[in-house]
C-alpha positions in Angstrom: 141.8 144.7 178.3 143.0 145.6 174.7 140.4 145.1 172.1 140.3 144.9 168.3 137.0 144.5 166.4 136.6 143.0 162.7 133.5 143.9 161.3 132.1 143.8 157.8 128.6 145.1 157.9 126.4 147.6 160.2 128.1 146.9 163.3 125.4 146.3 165.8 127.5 144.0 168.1 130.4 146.7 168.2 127.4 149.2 169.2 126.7 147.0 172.4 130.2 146.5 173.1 131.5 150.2 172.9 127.9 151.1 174.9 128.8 148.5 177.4 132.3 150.1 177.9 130.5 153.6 178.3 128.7 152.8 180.9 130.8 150.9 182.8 129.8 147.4 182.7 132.7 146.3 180.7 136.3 147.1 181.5 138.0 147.3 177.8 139.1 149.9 175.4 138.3 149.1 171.8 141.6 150.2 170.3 141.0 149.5 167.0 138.3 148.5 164.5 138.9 146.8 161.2 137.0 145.9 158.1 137.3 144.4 154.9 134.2 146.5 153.7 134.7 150.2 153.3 131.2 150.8 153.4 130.4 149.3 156.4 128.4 151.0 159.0 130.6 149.9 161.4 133.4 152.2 160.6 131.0 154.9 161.1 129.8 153.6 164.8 133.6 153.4 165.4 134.7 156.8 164.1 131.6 158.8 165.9 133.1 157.2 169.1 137.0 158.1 168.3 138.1 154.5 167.6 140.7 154.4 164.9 140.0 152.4 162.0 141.2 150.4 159.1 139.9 149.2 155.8 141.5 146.1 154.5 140.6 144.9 151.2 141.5 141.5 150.0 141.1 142.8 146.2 143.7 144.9 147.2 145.9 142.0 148.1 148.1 139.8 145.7 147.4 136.1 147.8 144.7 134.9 150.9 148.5 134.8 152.7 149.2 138.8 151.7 146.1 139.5 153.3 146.0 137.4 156.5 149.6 138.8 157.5 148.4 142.4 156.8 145.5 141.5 158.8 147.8 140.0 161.7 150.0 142.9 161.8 147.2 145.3 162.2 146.1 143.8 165.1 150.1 142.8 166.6 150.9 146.8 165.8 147.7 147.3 167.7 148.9 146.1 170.7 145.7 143.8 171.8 144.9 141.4 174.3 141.4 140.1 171.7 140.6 140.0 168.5 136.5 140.3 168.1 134.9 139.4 165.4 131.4 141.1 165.5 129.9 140.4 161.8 133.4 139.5 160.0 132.3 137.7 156.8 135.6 136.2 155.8 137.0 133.2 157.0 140.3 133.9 158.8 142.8 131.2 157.1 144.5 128.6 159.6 147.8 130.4 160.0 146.2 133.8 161.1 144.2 131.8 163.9 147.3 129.4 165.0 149.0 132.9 165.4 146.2 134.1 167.8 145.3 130.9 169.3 143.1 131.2 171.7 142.8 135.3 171.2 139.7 135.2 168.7 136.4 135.7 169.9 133.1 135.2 167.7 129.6 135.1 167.4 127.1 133.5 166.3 123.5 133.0 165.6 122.9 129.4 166.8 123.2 127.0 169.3 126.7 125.5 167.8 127.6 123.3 166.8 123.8 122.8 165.4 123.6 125.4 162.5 126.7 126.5 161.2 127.9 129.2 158.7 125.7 131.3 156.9 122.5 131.4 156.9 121.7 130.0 160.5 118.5 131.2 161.3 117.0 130.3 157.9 119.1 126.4 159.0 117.2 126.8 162.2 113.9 127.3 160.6 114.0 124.9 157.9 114.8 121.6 160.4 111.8 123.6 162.7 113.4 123.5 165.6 112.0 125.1 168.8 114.8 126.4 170.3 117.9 128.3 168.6 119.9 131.2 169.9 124.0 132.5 169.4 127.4 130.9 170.8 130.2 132.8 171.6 133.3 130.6 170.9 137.3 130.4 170.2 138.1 130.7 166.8 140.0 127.7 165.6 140.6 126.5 162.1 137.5 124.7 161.1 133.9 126.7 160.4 132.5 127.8 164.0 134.2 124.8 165.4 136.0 126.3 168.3 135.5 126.1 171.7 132.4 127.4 173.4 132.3 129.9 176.0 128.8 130.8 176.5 125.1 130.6 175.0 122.1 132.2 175.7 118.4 130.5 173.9 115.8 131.9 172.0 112.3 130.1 171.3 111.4 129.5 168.2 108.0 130.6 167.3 105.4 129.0 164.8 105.2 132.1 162.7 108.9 133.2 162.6 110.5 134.3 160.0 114.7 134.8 159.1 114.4 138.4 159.8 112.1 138.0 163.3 114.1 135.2 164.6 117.1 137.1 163.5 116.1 140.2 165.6 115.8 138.1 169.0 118.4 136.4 168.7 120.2 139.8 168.3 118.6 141.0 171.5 120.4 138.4 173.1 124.0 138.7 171.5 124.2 142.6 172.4 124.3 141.4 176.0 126.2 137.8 175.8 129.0 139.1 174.0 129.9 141.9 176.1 128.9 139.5 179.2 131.5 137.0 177.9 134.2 139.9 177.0 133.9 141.0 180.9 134.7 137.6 181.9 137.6 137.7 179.4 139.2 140.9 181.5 138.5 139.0 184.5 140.6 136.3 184.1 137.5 133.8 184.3 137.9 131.7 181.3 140.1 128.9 181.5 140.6 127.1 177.6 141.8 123.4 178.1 142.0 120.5 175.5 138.6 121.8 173.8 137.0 122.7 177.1 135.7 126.0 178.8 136.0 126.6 182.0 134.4 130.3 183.6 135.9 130.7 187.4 133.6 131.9 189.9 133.4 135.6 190.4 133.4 136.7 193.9 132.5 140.2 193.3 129.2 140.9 194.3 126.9 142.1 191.5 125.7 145.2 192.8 129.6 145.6 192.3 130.0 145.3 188.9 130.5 141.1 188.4 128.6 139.1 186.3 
């Protein structure tokens, strides 16, 4: 499986996902990785592994359009079967997601659809929940609206903070997102009318399945 990762910051979800494929656990080549931020750490994490990658500035860009179908070309000339967004910070506009319906992958730090955009953690603490966590979803046009694949909780403690309840939730999306990504090269996850569906894996796991 054919991967392209968008990242706009330090890149920690890229980390676990080219660790992942090191190791084994995760049968996927990261061929590309692409960021609106030429200073992010990302590029770095990328380049120190031998992953090509691509800074693509929307100052550098006449229209939103201009940059979405610079954006989609990248990743079509790329040749992938995913597009990951680990950390993007830009919306993607509703053409460049109609054009890879189905193909986008995200992450995020809550329990969608409770908590979404920025700022989740700091949502999650200011209603004082007990419970938040990250979704891994389809991308469709509206703001982490898309259909969910998988979830994995994380308790909420009486003394948390944005940046502790940040950092366990983070514990948990190094390993969901590269969980879900395996199930993507699988062939587990079935998209119908809103709904997920994950098949059954028959492997056993000391072989590899999840």
């Amino acid at each position: 499986m054919r991967l392209v990762v968008l990242a706009s910051g330090r890149g920690s979800n890229l980390e676990a996902i080219m660790e992942t494929v090191k190791i084994g656990k995760l049968r996927a080549e990261i061929v590309s990785v692409v960021s609106d931020n030429a200073n992010a750490k990302a590029l770095e994490k990328a380049q120190s592994h031998g992953i090509p990658t691509k800074v693509l500035s929307i100052k550098n860009f006449q229209s939103r359009q201009d940059y979405d179908d610079a954006l989609a070309k990248a990743i079509e000339d790329a040749g992938v079967d995913y597009v990951v967004l680990a950390g993007f910070m830009r919306v993607l506009g509703n053409g460049f997601v109609r054009r890879f319906r189905n193909r986008i992958i995200n992450i995020h730090p809550s329990l969608l659809p409770a908590f979404p955009g920025v700022n989740a953690q700091a949502q999650a603490l200011d209603y004082g929940v007990k419970v938040s966590g990250c979704t891994v979803h389809f991308v469709d046009e509206g703001m982490d609206t898309g259909p969910v694949i998988a979830q994995a909780a994380v308790s909420v403690y009486d003394n948390d903070t944005a940046d502790s309840l940040t950092q366990r939730i983070l514990v948990q999306e190094h390993k969901l997102l590269p969980n879900v990504l395996q199930m993507l090269s699988e062939e587990r996850v079935e998209v119908s009318n809103r709904k997920v569906s994950i098949k059954r894996n028959n492997l056993n796991r000391e072989d590899g399945g999840l």
